[in-house]
C-alpha positions in Angstrom: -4.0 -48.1 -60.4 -2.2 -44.8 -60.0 -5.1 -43.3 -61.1 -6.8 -44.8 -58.4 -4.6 -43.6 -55.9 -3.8 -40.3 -56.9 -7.3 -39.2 -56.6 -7.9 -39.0 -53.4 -4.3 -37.2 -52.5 -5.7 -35.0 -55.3 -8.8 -34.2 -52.9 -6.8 -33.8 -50.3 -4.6 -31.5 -51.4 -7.7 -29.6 -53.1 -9.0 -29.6 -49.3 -5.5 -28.4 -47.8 -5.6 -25.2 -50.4 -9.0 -23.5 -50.0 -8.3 -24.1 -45.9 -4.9 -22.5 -46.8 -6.8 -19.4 -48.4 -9.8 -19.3 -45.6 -6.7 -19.1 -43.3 -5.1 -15.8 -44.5 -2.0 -18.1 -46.1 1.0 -18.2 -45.1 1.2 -14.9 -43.2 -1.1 -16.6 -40.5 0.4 -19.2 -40.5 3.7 -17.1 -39.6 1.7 -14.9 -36.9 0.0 -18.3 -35.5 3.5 -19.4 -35.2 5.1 -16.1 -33.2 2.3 -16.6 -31.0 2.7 -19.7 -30.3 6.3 -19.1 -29.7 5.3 -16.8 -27.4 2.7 -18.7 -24.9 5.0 -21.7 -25.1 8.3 -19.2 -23.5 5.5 -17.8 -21.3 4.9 -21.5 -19.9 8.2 -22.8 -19.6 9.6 -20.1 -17.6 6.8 -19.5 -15.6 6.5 -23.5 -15.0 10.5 -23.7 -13.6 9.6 -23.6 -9.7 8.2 -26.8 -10.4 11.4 -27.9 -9.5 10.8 -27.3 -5.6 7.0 -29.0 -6.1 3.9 -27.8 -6.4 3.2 -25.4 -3.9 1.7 -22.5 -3.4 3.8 -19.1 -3.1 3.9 -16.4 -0.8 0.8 -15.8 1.8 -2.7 -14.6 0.4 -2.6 -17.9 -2.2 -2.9 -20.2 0.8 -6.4 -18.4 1.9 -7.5 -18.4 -1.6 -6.7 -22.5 -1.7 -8.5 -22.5 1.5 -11.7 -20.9 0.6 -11.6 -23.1 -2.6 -11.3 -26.2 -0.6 -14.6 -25.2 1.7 -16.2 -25.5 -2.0 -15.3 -28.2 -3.0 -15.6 -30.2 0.3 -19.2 -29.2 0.0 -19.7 -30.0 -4.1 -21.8 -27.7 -6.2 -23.6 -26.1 -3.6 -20.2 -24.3 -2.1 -20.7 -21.9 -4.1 -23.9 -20.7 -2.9 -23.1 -20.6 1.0 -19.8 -19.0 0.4 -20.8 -16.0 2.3 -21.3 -17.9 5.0 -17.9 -19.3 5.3 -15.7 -19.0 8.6 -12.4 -19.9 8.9 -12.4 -21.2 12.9 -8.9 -21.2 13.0 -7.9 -17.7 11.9 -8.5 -14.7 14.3 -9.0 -16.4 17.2 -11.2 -16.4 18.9 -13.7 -14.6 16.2 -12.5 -16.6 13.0 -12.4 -15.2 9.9 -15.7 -14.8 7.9 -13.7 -15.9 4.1 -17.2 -14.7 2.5 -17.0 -11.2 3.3 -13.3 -10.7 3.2 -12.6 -12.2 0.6 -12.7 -11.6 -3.3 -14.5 -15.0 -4.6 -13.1 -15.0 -8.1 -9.9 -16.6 -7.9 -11.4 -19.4 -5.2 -14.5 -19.6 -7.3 -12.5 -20.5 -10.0 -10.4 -23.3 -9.1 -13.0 -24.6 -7.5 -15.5 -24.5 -10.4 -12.3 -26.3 -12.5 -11.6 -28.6 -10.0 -15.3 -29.9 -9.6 -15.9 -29.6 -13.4 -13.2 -32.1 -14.2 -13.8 -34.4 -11.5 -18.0 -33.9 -12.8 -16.4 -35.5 -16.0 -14.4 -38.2 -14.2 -10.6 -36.9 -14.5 -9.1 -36.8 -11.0 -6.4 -34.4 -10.3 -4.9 -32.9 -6.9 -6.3 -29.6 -5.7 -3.0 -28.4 -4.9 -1.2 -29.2 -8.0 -4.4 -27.8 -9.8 -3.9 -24.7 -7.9 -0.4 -24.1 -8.3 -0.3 -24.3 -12.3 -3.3 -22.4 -12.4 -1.6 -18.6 -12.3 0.9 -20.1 -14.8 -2.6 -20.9 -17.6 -3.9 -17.6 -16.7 -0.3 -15.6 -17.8 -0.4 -17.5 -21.3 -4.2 -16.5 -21.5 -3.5 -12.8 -20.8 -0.5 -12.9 -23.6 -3.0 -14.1 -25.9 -5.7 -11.5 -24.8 -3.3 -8.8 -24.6 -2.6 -9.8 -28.8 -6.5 -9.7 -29.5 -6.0 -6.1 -27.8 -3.1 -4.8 -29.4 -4.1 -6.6 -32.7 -7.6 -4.3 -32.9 -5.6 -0.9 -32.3 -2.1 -1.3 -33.3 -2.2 -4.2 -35.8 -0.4 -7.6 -36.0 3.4 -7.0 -36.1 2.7 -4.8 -33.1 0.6 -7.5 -31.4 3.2 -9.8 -31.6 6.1 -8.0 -30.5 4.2 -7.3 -27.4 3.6 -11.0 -26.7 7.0 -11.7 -27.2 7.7 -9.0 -24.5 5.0 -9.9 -22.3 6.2 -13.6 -22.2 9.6 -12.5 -20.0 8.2 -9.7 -18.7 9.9 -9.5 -15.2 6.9 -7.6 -13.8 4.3 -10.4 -15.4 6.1 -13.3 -14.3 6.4 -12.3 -10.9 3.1 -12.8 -10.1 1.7 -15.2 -12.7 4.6 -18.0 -11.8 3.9 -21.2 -10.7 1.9 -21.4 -7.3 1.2 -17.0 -7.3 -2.8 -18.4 -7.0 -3.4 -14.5 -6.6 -5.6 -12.1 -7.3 -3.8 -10.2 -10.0 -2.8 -13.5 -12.3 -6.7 -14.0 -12.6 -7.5 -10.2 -13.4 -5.2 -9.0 -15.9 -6.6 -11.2 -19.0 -10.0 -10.5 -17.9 -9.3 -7.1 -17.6 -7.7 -6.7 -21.1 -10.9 -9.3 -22.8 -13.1 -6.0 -21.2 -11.3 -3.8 -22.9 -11.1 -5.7 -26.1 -15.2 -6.0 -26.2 -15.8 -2.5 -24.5 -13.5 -1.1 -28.0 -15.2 -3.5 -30.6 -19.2 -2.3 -28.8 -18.8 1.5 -29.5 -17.0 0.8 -32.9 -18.8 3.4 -35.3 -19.7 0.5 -37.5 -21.2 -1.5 -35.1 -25.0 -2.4 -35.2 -27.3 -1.8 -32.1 -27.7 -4.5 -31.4 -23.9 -5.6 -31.5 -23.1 -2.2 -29.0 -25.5 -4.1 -26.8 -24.2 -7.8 -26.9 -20.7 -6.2 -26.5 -21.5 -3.6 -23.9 -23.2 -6.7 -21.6 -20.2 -9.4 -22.0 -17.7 -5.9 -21.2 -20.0 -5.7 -18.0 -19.9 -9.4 -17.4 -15.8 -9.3 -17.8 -15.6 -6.4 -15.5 -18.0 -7.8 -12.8 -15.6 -11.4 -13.1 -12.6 -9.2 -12.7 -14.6 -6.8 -9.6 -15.3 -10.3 -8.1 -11.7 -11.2 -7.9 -9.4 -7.8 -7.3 -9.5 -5.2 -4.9 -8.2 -2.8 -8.0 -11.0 -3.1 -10.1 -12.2 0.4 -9.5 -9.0 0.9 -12.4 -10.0 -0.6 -15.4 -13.7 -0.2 -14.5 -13.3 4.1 -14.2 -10.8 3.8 -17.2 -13.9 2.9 -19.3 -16.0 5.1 -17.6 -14.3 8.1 -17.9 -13.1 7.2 -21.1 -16.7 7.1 -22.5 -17.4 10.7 -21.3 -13.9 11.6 -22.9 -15.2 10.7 -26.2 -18.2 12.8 -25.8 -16.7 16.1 -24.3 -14.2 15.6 -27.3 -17.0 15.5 -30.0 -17.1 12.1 -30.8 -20.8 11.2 -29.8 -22.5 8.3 -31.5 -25.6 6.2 -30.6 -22.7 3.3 -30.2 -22.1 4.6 -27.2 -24.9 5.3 -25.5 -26.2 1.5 -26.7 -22.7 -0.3 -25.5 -22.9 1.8 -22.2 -26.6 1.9 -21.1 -26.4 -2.2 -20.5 -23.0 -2.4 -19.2 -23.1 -0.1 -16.1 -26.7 -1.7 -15.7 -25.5 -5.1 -15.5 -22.1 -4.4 -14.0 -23.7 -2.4 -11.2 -25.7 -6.1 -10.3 -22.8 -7.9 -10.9 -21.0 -5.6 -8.3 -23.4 -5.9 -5.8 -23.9 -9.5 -5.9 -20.0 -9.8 -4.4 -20.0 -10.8 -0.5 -17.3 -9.0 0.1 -18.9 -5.5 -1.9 -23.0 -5.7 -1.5 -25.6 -3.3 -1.9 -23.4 -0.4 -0.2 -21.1 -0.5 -3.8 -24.0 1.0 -5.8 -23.5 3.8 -4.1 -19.9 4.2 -3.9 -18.3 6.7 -6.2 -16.8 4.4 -8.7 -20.5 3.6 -10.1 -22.1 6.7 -8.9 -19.6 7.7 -11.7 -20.9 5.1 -14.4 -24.7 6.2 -13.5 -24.1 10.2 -13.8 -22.0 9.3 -17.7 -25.3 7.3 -18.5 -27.0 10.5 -18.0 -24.2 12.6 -20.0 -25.1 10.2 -23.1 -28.6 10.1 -22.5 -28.7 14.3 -22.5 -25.8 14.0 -25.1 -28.4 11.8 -27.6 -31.0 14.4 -27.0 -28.7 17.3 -27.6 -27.1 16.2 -31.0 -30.7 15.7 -32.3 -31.6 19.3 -31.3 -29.0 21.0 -32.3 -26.8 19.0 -34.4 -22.9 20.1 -35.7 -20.7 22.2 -34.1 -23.2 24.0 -31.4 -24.5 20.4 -30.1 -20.9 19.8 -29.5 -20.4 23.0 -27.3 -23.8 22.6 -25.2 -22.2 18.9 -24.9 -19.2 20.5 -22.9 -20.5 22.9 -20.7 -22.9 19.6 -19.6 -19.8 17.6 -18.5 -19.0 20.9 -16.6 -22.6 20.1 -14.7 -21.4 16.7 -14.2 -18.3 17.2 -13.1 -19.8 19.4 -10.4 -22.1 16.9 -9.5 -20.3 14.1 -9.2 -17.7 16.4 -6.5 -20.7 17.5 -4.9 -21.8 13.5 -4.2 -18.5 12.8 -2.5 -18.7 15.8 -0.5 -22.1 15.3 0.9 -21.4 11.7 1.5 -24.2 11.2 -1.3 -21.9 9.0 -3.0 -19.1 7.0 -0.7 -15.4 6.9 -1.7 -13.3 4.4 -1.8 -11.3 3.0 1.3 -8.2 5.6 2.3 -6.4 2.1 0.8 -7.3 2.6 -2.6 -7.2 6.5 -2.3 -3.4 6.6 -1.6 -2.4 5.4 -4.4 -4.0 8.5 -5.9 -2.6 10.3 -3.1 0.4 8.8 -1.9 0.7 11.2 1.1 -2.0 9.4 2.1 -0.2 6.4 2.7 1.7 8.1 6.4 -2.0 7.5 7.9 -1.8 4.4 7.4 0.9 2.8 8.9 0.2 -0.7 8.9 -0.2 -0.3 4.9 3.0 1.2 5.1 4.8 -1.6 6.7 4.7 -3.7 3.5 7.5 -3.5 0.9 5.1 -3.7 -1.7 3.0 -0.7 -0.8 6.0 1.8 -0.6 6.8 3.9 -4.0 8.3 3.0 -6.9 12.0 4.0 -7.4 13.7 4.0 -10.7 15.6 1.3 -9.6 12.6 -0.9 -8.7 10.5 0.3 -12.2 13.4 -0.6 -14.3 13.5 -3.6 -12.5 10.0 -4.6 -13.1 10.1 -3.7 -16.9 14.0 -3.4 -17.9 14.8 -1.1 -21.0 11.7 -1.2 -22.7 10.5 1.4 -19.9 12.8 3.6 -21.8 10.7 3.0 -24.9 7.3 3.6 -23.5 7.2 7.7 -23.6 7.7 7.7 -27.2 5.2 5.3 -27.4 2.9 7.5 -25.7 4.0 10.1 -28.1 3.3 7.8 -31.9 -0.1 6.9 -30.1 -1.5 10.5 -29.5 0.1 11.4 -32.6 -2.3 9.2 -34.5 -5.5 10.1 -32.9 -7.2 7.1 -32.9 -10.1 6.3 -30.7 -8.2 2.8 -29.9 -4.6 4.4 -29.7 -6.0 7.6 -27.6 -6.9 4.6 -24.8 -4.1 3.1 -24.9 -2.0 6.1 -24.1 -4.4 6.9 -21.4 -4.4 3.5 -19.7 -0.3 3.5 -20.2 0.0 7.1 -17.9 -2.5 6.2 -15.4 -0.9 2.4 -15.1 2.7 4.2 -15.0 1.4 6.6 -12.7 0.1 3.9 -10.2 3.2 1.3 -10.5 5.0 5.1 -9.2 2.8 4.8 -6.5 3.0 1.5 -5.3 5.2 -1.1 -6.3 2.9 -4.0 -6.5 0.8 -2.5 -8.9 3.4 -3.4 -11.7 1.6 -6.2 -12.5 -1.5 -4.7 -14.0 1.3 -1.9 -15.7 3.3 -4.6 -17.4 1.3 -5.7 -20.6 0.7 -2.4 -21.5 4.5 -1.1 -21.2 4.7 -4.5 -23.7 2.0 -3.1 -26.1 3.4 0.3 -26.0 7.1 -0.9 -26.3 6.2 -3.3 -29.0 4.5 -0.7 -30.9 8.1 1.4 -30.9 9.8 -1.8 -32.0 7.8 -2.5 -34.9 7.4 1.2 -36.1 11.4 1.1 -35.9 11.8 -2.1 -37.5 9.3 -0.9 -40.2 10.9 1.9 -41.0 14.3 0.1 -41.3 12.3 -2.7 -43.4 11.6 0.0 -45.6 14.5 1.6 -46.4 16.1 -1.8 -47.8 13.0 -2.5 -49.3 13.8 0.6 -51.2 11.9 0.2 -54.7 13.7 -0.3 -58.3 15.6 3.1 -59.0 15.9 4.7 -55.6 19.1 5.5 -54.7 21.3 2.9 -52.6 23.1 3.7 -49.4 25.9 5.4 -49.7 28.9 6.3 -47.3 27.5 9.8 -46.2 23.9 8.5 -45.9 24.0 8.4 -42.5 20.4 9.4 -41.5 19.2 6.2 -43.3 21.6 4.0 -41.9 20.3 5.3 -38.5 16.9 4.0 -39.9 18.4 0.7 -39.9 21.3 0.2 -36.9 19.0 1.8 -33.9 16.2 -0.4 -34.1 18.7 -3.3 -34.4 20.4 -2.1 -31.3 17.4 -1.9 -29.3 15.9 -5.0 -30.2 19.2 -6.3 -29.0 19.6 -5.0 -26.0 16.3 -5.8 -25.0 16.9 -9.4 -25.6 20.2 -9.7 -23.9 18.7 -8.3 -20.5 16.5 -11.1 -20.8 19.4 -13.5 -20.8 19.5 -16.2 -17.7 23.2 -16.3 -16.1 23.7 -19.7 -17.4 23.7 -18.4 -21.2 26.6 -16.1 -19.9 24.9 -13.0 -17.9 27.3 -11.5 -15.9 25.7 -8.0 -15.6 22.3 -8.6 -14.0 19.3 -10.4 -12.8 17.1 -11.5 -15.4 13.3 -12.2 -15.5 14.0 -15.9 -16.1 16.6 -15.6 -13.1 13.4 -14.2 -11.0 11.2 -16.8 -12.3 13.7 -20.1 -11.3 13.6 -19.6 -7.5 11.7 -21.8 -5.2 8.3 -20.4 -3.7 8.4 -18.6 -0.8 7.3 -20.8 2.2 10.1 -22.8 0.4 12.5 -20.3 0.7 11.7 -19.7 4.2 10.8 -16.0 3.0 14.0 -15.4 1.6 15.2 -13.9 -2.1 18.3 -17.0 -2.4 19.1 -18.0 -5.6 17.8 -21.5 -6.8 21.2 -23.4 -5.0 20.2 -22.4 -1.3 18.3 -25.4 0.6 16.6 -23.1 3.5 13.7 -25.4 4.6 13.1 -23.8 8.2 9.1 -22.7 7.6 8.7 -26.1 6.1 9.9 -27.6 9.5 8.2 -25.5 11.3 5.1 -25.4 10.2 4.9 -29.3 9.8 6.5 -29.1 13.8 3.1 -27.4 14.9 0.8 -29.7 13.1 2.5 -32.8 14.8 3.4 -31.3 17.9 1.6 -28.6 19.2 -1.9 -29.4 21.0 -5.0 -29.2 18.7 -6.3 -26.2 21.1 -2.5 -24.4 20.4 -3.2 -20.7 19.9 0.2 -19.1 18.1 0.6 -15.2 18.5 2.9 -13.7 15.9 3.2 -11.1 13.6 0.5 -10.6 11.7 3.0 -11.7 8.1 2.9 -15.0 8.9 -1.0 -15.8 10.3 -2.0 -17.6 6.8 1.1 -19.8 6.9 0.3 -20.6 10.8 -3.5 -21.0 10.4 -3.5 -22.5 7.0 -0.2 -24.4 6.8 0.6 -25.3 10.1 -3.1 -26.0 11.0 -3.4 -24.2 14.2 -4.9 -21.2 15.3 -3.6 -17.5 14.8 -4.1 -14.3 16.4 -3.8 -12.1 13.4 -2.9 -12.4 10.0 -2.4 -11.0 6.0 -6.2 -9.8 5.9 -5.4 -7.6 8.0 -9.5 -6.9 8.9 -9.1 -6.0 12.9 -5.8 -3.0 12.9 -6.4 -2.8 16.9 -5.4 -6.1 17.5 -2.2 -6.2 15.4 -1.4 -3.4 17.3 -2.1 -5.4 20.4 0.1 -7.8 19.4 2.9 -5.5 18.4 2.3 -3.8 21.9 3.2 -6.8 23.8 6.2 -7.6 21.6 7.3 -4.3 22.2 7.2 -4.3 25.4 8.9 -5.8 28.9 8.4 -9.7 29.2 6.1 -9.1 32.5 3.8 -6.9 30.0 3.9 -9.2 27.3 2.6 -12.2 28.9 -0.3 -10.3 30.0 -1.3 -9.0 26.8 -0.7 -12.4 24.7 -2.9 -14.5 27.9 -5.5 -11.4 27.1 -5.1 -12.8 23.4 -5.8 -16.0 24.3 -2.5 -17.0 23.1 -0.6 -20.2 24.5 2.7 -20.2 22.0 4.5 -17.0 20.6 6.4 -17.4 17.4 9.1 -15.2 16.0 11.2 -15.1 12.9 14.7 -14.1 12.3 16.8 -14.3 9.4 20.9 -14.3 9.9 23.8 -15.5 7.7 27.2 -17.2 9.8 30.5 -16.3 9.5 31.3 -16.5 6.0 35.2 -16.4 6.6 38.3 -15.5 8.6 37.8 -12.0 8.0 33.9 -11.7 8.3 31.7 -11.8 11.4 28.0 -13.6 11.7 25.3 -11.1 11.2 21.4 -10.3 11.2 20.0 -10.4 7.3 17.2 -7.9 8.1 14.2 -10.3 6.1 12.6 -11.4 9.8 11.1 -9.7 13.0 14.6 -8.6 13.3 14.0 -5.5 11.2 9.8 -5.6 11.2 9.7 -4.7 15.1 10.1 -1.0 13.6 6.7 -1.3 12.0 5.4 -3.3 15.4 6.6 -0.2 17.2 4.7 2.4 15.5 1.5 0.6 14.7 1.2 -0.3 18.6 1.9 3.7 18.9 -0.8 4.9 16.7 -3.5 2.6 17.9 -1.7 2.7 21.4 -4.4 5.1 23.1 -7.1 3.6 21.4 -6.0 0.3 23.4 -6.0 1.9 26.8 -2.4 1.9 26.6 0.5 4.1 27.3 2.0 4.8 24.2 6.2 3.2 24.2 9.3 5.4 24.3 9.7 5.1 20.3 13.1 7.2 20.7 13.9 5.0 23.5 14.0 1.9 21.6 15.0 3.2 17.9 18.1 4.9 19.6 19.6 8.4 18.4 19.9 7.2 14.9 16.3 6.2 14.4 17.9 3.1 12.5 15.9 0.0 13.0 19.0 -2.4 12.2 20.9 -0.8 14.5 18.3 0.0 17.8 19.2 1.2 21.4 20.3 -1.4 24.5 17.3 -0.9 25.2 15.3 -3.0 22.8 17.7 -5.8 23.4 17.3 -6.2 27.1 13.7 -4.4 27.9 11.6 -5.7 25.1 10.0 -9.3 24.6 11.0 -9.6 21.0 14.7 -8.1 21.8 15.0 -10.7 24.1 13.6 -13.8 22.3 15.4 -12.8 19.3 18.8 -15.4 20.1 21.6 -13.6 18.1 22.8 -10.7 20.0 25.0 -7.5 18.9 28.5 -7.7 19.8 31.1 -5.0 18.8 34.0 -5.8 17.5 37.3 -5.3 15.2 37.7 -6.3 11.8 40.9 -7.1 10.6 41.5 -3.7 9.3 40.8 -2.2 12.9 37.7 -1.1 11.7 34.6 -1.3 14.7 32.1 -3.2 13.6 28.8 -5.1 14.8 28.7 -8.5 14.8 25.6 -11.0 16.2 26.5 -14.6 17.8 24.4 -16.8 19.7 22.9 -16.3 23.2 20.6 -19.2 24.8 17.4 -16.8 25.0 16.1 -17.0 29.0 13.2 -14.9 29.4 10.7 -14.9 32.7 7.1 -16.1 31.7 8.6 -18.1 28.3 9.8 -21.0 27.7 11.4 -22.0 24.0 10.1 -25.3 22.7 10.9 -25.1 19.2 13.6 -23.9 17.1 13.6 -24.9 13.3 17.6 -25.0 13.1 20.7 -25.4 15.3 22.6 -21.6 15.4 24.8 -20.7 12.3 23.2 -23.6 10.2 20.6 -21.8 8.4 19.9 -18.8 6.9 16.2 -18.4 8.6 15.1 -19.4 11.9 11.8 -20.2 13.3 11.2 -20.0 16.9 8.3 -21.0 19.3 8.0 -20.1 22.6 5.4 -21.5 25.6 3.6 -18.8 27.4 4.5 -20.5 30.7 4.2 -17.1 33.2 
C-alpha cells in the first residue's frame, strides 16, 4: 500500500526536478521573485488614486477616452473610419476632426481591449477600463525595461533597475491611475524596439533572424509613431545609431539585413497614421533612415572591395557625403523638418517664438530642483554610469550611454519629457548599484587565505560602507510620510493624490475635498441649454466639451493659435470689447477659473493661490499680442496692464478695472497691515457687476473653497 502511494509522489517529484533544472534553479527562481516584487510595488502605488474613483486625470486623457468611445459605439468598423471622426462639440463652430489631430494608438488601444473582451463576453466599463489602463502599461514597461537591461547589462543590473523604476517619481507621474496618455503607452513599446532592434544586428544572428527582428523593431516603432508626438526620438536614436556603428568600423551584413526591412516597413507604417500621411516620407526623420540605407548598402559594397583597415577609411569619408546630403535636403526644403514644436527642444531658444508653447508649465526648462525632483538621488548616480558604460565598449552599453545623454539632455529641455528619461536613469543607476554592491560582495567573499580586514584597511572598507550608504539613501527618499518622512515629498506621496479634475486642478495633499470642477462641469450638463457655447481659456476646452458636454471655443489641441489669441484678446480687454469679440465667437457663456485660499488665522489675510486665470492672463496677454495684428487688432498696452514690475501676481489698477477677466475675477486686491506693521496685499470678496454679463453660476460660496468656477451669460 505505501508502495502504491509513494509512486506517484515519486513521479511527481521526478517531474518538479527536471522543471527545476530547465528553469535555471533556484537563481530564477530568486530573479522571477525580484521581478515580481517589483511589478506588484509598481501596481499598488500606481493603483492608490483609486481611492477618489475611476477617473481619468488631467486633460488630453479625456479626448483620448473620447475618440475611443466613437470606436466602440461603432464596433469593429471604428477603427477604419477613424479619420473621419469629428468631434461637433469642440471648436465650435468647425469641430474638431479627432482623426487628423490625433495620435490613434492610445484610443486604438482601449478600444481594441474593450471590444475584444466584450467579443468574448466579459463586460467591463469603458471608463474603469480606461483609467487602469496606464497603470498595466507602467508594469509592462518595468518588465520590458528588464528584457533591455538584462541583454546589455546582465540580471543583477536588470533588477535593480526595476526595483528603481517601480517608484520612480518621474514614471509614476504619468503612468498612474487614469494618466490614459500618450507617454504611458509609448515607453514599453519604445524600450521592446530597442530590445529587438539590439538582438537583429547581434553578430551572431542569422539572416534571416536580422530580418524577422529588424521587421517586428519597425512594427514596434510604427505602434509607438502611431501613439506619441516624440517618436522622431527613439526612431533617429536607431537610426543614427546604425550609421555610428559603421563610421566606427563595426560593419556587418547584420546590419544592413535588420535595417533594410525596418525603415521599409516603418516608413508604411508611418504613413498610414491620419494624423502623419504621405507628407512624413518625406520629412527629415525618414529622409534620414533612407540616406543610412544607402550608407550600408555602399558600406556592403565597400568592405567587399577593399576589405580591412582601408574599407574602413573610404567608409568614413562616405558618411562625410551623407552628412552633407542629408543638410543639403533640409536646406532645399527637399526633405521637411519637424514642426518648430519638436525643434525647440533641440533648440530651446526656440521656444520665445512660440509663446503659446511657452505658456505651459510643462514645456519650460528643467531646473535642478525640478530634475531631482523627477528622479531623486539616483540622478547623482547616472554620470558615472555613463562613465562604466563607455568604459566597456560594448555595442549594447555604447547605446545605452547615448540614449541616457540625449534623454538627459531633452528632460533639460523640457520638463515633461522626464517620462521617456526615467527608465533609463533606473538602468543606468542600477548598473552603479550593482557594480558597487558587487564589488563590496567581493571583498567579503574574499577566498580561503586572503587577508581579512584590518583596522587600517580602509580602502576596502570603502568597498563595502558606500554602496550600503547609497542604497540607503535611495530607499529612504522613497519613503511615504506615514512611515515617518519628515524631509520631503516622495514618489508614493505624488502617486496618492486624487486626479486632477478631482482636485479641481490643484497639487492638495490627499486630505483636501476641492470638488468645484466636478460641480461645475456636472452644472453645465444639467443646466445650461443644449445649444450653450462656453468661451474660456483654451486649458480647460476638453473638460468643457468632453466633461461638461457642451460646446467650446478652444481647447488643449491647440490646432487654430489665432483664435486662442481671439479669445485671450477679448479677455484682455474692456467689457464693451469683450462682448463683441466672444458674440463674434459665437459664444453665449464665458467661464473663468480662480484659485484662492481664506484667511487662515488672526494674523493672516485671504489671498489669490496663482493655479487659475488669476496668474494665466499673463500668457492671455501676450499670445493676443503676438497674433494681435494678424487679427486686425490693435495690439494691448502690455506695460499698461503688467505694471512697472512686469509681475503677473501683482498687475497694475489697470487690469483690475479695464479688463473683462480683471473684473470677473471676484476677489479683489486690498492693501493692508499685518500685525507686524508690515504692508501687505490681501484679496476679499467683491459681487462682480460688469455691463454686457451676467454671473449665473458659481461652483462655491466665497472663502469656502480653495478653487472656483465661474460662468457668466453674455447678456450685452
Amino acid at each position: 500500500m505505501a508502495g502504491g502511494i509513494s509512486a506517484p509522489f515519486a513521479k511527481v517529484a521526478k517531474g518538479l526536478l527536471t522543471l527545476d533544472r530547465r528553469v535555471g534553479g533556484r537563481e530564477s527562481y530568486a530573479v522571477a521573485s525580484i521581478l515580481l516584487i517589483a511589478v506588484s510595488v509598481a501596481f499598488m502605488v500606481r493603483i492608490l488614486p483609486a481611492r477618489w474613483g475611476f477617473i481619468l486625470s488631467e486633460f488630453d486623457p479625456w479626448l483620448h477616452f473620447r475618440a475611443a468611445s466613437m470606436i466602440v459605439e461603432r464596433g469593429w468598423a471604428g477603427f477604419f473610419e477613424y479619420g473621419g471622426f469629428v468631434e461637433p462639440k469642440a471648436w465650435y463652430p468647425t469641430g474638431l476632426p479627432i482623426g487628423r489631430v490625433l495620435y490613434p494608438g492610445v484610443s486604438f488601444t482601449l478600444a481594441f481591449i474593450y471590444l475584444s473582451l466584450s467579443s468574448l463576453g466579459i463586460r467591463v466599463d469603458l471608463m474603469e477600463l480606461a483609467s487602469i489602463l496606464p497603470v498595466v502599461y507602467g508594469m509592462i514597461a518595468i518588465v520590458v525595461t528588464f528584457l533591455l537591461a538584462r541583454r546589455v547589462l546582465g540580471t543583477g543590473t536588470a533588477l535593480a533597475s526595476t526595483l528603481l523604476l517601480s517608484v520612480s517619481f518621474a514614471h509614476i507621474s504619468r503612468t498612474h491611475l487614469g494618466w490614459l496618455d500618450d507617454e504611458s503607452l509609448s515607453i514599453p513599446l519604445m524600450h521592446a524596439a530597442f530590445l529587438t532592434y539590439l538582438a537583429s544586428i547581434d553578430e551572431k544572428r542569422s539572416v534571416k533572424g536580422a530580418v524577422a527582428l529588424g521587421l517586428l523593431t519597425a512594427l514596434l516603432l510604427g505602434y509607438t509613431g502611431a501613439t506619441w508626438g516624440a517618436h522622431r526620438f527613439p526612431i533617429m536614436l536607431v537610426i543614427l545609431f546604425t550609421a555610428l556603428l559603421v563610421f566606427m568600423g563595426r560593419y556587418r551584413r547584420q546590419l544592413l539585413f535588420s535595417f533594410t526591412p525596418l525603415i521599409a516597413a516603418l516608413a508604411a507604417v508611418m504613413a498610414s497614421v491620419p494624423k502623419l500621411g504621405p507628407t512624413y516620407l518625406t520629412e527629415l526623420t525618414l529622409v534620414a533612415g533612407y540616406l543610412v540605407l544607402l550608407y550600408l548598402v555602399f558600406s556592403e559594397a565597400i568592405y567587399r572591395y577593399y576589405g580591412g583597415q582601408k574599407a574602413v577609411l573610404v567608409v568614413r569619408g562616405l558618411a562625410l557625403g551623407f552628412l552633407l546630403l542629408a543638410i543639403l535636403a533640409a536646406l532645399l526644403e527637399i526633405a521637411g523638418l519637424p514642426g518648430l514644436k519638436f525643434l525647440s527642444v533641440l533648440l530651446p531658444t526656440l521656444r520665445q517664438q512660440l509663446v503659446i508653447i511657452s505658456s505651459v508649465a510643462e514645456n519650460q526648462p528643467a531646473t535642478w530642483a525640478t530634475l531631482f525632483n523627477d528622479f531623486g538621488p539616483t540622478l547623482l548616480l547616472v554620470p558615472m554610469g555613463i562613465y562604466l558604460l563607455l568604459k566597456r565598449r560594448g555595442e549594447g552599453e555604447l547605446f545605452l550611454a547615448i540614449y541616457a545623454l540625449l534623454s538627459l539632455y531633452f528632460a533639460s529641455s523640457l520638463v515633461r519629457l522626464a517620462l521617456p528619461t526615467s527608465p533609463i536613469v533606473a538602468i543606468v543607476a542600477g548598473f552603479v548599484i550593482h557594480e558597487m554592491l558587487a564589488r563590496a560582495a567581493g571583498v567579503l567573499a574574499a577566498p580561503r587565505g586572503a587577508p581579512r580586514l584590518r583596522r587600517g584597511d580602509g580602502g576596502r572598507k570603502i568597498l563595502i560602507v558606500v554602496p550600503l550608504l547609497v542604497v540607503a539613501l535611495i530607499a529612504v527618499s522613497y519613503l511615504p510620510r506615514g512611515l515617518g518622512n519628515t524631509w520631503g515629498y516622495s514618489s508614493i506621496d505624488a502617486a496618492y493624490t486624487p486626479s486632477t479634475i478631482t482636485a479641481s486642478s490643484l497639487p492638495i495633499s490627499r486630505e483636501a475635498r476641492v470638488y468645484d470642477w466636478l460641480r461645475a462641469v456636472e452644472w453645465m450638463r444639467n443646466n445650461l441649454p443644449p445649444d450653450a457655447v462656453v468661451a474660456s481659456w483654451w486649458d480647460y476646452g476638453n473638460w468643457i466639451t468632453l466633461v461638461g458636454n457642451r460646446s467650446s471655443l478652444v481647447d488643449n489641441t491647440t490646432i487654430d493659435t489665432l483664435k486662442i489669441a481671439k479669445v485671450g484678446y477679448a479677455f484682455m480687454s474692456p467689457a464693451n470689447v469683450s462682448v463683441r469679440l466672444f458674440k463674434e465667437l459665437g459664444a453665449t457663456h464665458v467661464l473663468i477659473f480662480v484659485t484662492h485660499r481664506p484667511q487662515l488665522g488672526a494674523g493672516d489675510f485671504p489671498r489669490l493661490l496663482y493655479f487659475g486665470d488669476e496668474s494665466k492672463w499673463f500668457w492671455m496677454l501676450r499670445i493676443a499680442n503676438q497674433d494681435a495684428k494678424a487679427l486686425g487688432l490693435e495690439p494691448l498696452d502690455e506695460a499698461a496692464i503688467l505694471g512697472p514690475d512686469r509681475d503677473p501676481t501683482n498687475p497694475a489698477d489697470k487690469f483690475w478695472t479695464e479688463t473683462t477677466l480683471g473684473r470677473m475675477i471676484p476677489f479683489k486686491p486690498r492693501t493692508t497691515t499685518d500685525q507686524f506693521g508690515n504692508v501687505v496685499t490681501a484679496h476679499y470678496y467683491e459681487e462682480p457687476v460688469i455691463e454686457g454679463y451676467r454671473l449665473v453660476y458659481s461652483s462655491s460660496a466665497p472663502y469656502t473653497s480653495l478653487a472656483y468656477v465661474y460662468i457668466y451669460e453674455i447678456t450685452g
